[in-house]
VMD Tcl script that draws the C-alpha trace (Angstrom):
set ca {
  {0.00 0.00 0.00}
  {2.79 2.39 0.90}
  {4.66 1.60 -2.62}
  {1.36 2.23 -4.66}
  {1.05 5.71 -2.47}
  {4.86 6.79 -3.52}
  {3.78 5.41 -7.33}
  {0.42 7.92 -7.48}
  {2.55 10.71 -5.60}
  {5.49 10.65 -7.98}
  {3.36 10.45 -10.94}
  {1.39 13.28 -9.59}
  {4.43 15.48 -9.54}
  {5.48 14.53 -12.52}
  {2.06 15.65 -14.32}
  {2.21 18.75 -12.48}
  {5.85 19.61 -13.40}
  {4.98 18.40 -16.70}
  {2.15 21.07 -16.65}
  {4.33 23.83 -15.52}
  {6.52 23.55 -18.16}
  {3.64 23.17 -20.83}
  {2.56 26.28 -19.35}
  {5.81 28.31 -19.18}
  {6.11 27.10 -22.57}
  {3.11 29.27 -23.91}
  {4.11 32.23 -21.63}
  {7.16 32.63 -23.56}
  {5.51 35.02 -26.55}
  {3.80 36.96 -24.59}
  {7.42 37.45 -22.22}
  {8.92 38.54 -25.24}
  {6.10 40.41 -26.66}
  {6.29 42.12 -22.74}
  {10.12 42.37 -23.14}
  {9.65 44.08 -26.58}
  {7.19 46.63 -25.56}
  {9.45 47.80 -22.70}
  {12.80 48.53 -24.79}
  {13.68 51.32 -26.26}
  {15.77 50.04 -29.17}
  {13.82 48.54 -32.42}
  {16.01 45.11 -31.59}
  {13.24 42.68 -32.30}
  {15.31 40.66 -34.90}
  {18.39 41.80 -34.01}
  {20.85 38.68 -32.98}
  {21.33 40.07 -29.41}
  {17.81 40.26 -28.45}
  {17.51 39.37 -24.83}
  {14.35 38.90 -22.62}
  {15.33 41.22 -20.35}
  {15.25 45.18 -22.00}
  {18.43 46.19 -22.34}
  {17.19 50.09 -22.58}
  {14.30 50.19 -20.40}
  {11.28 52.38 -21.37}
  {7.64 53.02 -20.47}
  {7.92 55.48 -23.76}
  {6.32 53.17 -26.23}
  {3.28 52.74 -23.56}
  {2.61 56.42 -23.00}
  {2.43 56.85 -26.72}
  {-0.22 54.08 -27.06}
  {-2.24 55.53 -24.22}
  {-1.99 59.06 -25.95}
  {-3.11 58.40 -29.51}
  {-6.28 59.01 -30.47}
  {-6.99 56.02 -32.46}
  {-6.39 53.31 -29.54}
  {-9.01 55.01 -27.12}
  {-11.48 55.65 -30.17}
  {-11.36 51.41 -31.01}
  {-11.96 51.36 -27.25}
  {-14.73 52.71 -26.91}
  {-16.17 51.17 -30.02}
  {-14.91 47.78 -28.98}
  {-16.31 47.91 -25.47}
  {-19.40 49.36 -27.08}
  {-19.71 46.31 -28.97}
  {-18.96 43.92 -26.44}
  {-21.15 44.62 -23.75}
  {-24.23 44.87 -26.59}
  {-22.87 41.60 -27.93}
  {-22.95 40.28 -24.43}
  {-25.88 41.21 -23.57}
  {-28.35 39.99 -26.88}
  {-26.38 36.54 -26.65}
  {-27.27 35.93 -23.24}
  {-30.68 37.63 -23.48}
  {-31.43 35.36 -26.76}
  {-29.55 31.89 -25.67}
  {-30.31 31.70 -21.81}
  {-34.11 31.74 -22.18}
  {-34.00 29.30 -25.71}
  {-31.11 26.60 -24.11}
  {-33.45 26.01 -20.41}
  {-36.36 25.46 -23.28}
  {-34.14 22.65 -25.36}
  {-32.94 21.38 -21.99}
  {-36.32 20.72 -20.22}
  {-39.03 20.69 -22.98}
  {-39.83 18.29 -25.40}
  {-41.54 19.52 -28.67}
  {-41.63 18.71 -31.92}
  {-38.46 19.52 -34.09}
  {-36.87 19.86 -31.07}
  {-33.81 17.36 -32.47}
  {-33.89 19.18 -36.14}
  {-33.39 22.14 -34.55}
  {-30.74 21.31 -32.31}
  {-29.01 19.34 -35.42}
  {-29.39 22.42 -38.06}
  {-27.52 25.26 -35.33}
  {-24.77 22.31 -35.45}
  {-24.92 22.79 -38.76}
  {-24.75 26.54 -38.73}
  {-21.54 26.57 -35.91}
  {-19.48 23.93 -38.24}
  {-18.96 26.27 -40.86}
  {-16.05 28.54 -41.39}
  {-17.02 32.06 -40.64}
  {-15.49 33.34 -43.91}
  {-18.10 31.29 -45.81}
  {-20.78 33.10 -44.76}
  {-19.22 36.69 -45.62}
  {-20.23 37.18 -49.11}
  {-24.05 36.85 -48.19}
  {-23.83 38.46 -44.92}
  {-22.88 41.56 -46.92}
  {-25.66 40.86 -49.63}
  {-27.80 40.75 -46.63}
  {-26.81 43.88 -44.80}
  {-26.30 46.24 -47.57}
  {-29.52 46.79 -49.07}
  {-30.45 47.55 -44.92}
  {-27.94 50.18 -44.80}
  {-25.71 48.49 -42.19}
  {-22.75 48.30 -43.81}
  {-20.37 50.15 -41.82}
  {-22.57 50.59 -38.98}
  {-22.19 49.46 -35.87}
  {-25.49 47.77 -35.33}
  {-24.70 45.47 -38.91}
  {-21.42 44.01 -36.76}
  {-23.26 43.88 -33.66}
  {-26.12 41.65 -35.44}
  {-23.20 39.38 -37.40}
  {-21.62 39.17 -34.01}
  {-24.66 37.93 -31.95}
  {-25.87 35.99 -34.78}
  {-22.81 33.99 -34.15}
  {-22.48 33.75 -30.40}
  {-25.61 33.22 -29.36}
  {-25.61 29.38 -31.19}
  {-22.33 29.14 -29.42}
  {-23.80 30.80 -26.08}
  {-27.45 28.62 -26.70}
  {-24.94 25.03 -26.48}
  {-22.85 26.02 -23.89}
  {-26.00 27.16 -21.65}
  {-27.69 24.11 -22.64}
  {-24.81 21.55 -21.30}
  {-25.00 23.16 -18.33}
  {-28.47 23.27 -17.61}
  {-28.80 19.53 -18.49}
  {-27.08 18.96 -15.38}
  {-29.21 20.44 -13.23}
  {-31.25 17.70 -11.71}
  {-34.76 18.28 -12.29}
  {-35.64 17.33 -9.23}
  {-35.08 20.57 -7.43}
  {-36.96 22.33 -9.71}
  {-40.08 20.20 -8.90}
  {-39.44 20.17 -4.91}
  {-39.69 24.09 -5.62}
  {-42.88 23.86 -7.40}
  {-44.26 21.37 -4.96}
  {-43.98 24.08 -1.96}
  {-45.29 26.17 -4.04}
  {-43.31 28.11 -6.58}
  {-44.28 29.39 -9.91}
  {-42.39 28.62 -12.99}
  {-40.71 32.01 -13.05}
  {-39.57 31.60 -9.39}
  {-37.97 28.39 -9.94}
  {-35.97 29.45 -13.06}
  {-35.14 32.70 -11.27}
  {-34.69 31.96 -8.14}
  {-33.01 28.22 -8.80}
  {-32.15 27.73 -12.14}
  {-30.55 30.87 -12.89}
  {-28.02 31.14 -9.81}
  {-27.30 27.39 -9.95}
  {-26.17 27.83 -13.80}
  {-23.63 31.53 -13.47}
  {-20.81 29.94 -13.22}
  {-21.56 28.56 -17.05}
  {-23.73 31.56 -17.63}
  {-20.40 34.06 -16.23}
  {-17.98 31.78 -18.79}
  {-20.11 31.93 -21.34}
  {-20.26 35.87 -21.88}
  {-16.59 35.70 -21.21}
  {-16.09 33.71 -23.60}
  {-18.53 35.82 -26.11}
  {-16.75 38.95 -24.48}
  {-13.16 37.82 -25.63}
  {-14.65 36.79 -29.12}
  {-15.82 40.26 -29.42}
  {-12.65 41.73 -28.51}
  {-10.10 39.86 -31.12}
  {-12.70 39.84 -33.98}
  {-10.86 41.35 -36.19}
  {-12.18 39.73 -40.09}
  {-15.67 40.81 -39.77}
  {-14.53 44.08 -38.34}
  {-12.13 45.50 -41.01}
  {-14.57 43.78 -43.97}
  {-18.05 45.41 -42.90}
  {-16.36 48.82 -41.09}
  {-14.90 50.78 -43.87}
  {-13.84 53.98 -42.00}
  {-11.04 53.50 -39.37}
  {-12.82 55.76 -36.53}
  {-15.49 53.17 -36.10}
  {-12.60 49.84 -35.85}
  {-12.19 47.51 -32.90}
  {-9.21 47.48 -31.05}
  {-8.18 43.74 -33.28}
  {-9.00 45.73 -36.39}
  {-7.15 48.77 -35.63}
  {-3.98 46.72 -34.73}
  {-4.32 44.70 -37.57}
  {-4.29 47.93 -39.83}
  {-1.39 49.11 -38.10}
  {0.60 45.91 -38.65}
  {1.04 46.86 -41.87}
  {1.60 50.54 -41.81}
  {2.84 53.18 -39.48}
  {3.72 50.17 -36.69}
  {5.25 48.17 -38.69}
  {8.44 49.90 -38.37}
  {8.52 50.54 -34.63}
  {7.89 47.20 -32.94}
  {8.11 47.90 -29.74}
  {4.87 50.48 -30.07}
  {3.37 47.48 -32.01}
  {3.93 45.28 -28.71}
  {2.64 47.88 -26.52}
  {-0.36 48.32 -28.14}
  {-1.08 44.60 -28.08}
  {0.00 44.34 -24.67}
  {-2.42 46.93 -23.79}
  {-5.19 45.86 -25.22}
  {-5.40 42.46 -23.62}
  {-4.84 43.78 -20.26}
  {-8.55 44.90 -19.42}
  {-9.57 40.87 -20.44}
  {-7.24 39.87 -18.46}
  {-8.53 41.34 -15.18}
  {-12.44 40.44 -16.14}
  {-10.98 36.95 -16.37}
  {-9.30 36.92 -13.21}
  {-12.14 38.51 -11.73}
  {-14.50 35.74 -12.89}
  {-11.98 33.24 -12.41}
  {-14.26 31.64 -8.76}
  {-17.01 31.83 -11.44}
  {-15.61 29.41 -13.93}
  {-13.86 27.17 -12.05}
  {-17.13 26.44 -9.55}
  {-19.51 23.44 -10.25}
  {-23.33 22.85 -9.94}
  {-22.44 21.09 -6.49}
  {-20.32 24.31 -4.81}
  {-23.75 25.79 -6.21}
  {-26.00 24.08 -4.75}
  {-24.30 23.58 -1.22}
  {-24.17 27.31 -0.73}
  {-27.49 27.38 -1.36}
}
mol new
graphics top color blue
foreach p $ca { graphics top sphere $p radius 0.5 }
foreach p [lrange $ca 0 end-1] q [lrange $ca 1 end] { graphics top cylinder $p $q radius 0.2 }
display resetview
């Protein structure tokens, strides 16, 4: 018994250093995108490019912070975001409890055909996404991407929902209704806060969709003062930015940083279960 204990603990540690690794592994382009961003000199394909800045600079941040263009995409991509967020949720919570606990007919077509629809490439559907928004006038208006981008996140946001809510015993919801809740008061009052932690990682995960979307973004907004943040950077790539690197990496650096605390904020969210839900009660 002790030998078998010393077997599961060693191969334990071994997964985990194994995992560490993995994960330093993927940290290393954003390091040197980090390491980049805070040197002075253009060195990015120089031979003596080091990790740590050999000229160390805040410069190429305070001139991303001060141009015009970053904090315009800002606002247009938070715009964007929270709408995006807020029609996925608002169209896929309500429609995934329905597939999860009814039983109507088409029920399995239906299911089968937004399969369908989320298997295809996104670029396939381009050409008559713009035949269907240009006679409407939405081409290069904000509320043409914000339809193409709910349109495609809330099939995502309607399966995700779903999974989660299949897991919910249905049990509880008929103790509720036999003390005498309504149907409303169960899904609000049960459902609902037993299901955020897949509801809170869902419109994450619609939220960071949002915020790299950069294809849809540079083909249906024409005029740079209504880009994203991923569409601006991708037109700067390959202009002004392209010769001073270490603005490029700033840019990028700063753009990721206000996902990066929504995700650690939500974080308990995602990685709680329907039992830590349900024993806190």
């Amino acid at each position: 018994m002790h030998r078998k204990q010393v077997k599961e603990c060693v191969g334990l540690t071994a997964l985990n250093i194994f995992f560490i690794v993995l994960c330093l592994i993927t940290l290393i382009p954003i390091l040197y995108a980090v390491s980049v961003s805070l040197n002075g000199q253009n060195s990015l394909l120089s031979s003596d490019f080091s990790f740590i800045p050999k000229n160390f600079t805040l410069k190429n941040y305070r001139e991303v912070i001060s141009g015009k263009d970053i904090l315009t995409w800002f606002q247009n991509t938070v715009l964007l975001a929270a709408v995006t967020v807020a029609l996925s949720l608002l169209i896929a919570v309500p429609a995934a409890y329905c597939f999860s606990r009814r039983r109507f007919p088409g029920r399995k077509l239906i299911l089968k055909c937004l399969v369908l629809l989320n298997s295809f490439p996104a670029i396939l559907s381009m050409f008559a996404i713009y035949r269907l928004l240009r006679p409407l006038g939405l081409v290069n208006h904000r509320v043409g991407l914000i339809l193409v981008y709910t349109g495609t996140m809330a099939v995502f946001s309607l399966w995700n929902t779903k999974g989660y809510f299949d897991t919910i015993p249905t049990e509880i919801e008929e103790a509720a209704k036999i003390d005498g809740a309504s149907d409303i008061q169960v899904v609000v009052r049960i459902v609902l806060p037993l299901a955020k932690p897949s509801i809170i990682t869902t419109a994450l995960q619609v939220l960071i969709y949002v915020w790299n979307e950069y294809i849809y973004a540079t083909t249906f907004m024409t005029g740079e003062s209504k880009y994203t943040l991923a569409a601006g950077l991708n037109s700067l790539q390959a202009t002004e930015m392209t010769g001073s690197w270490p603005v490029f990496a700033a840019a990028s650096i700063t753009v990721s940083i206000p996902v990066l605390i929504i995700f650690f904020m939500c974080q308990k969210y995602m990685t709680s279960g329907l039992t830590a839900g349900g024993v806190k009660g």
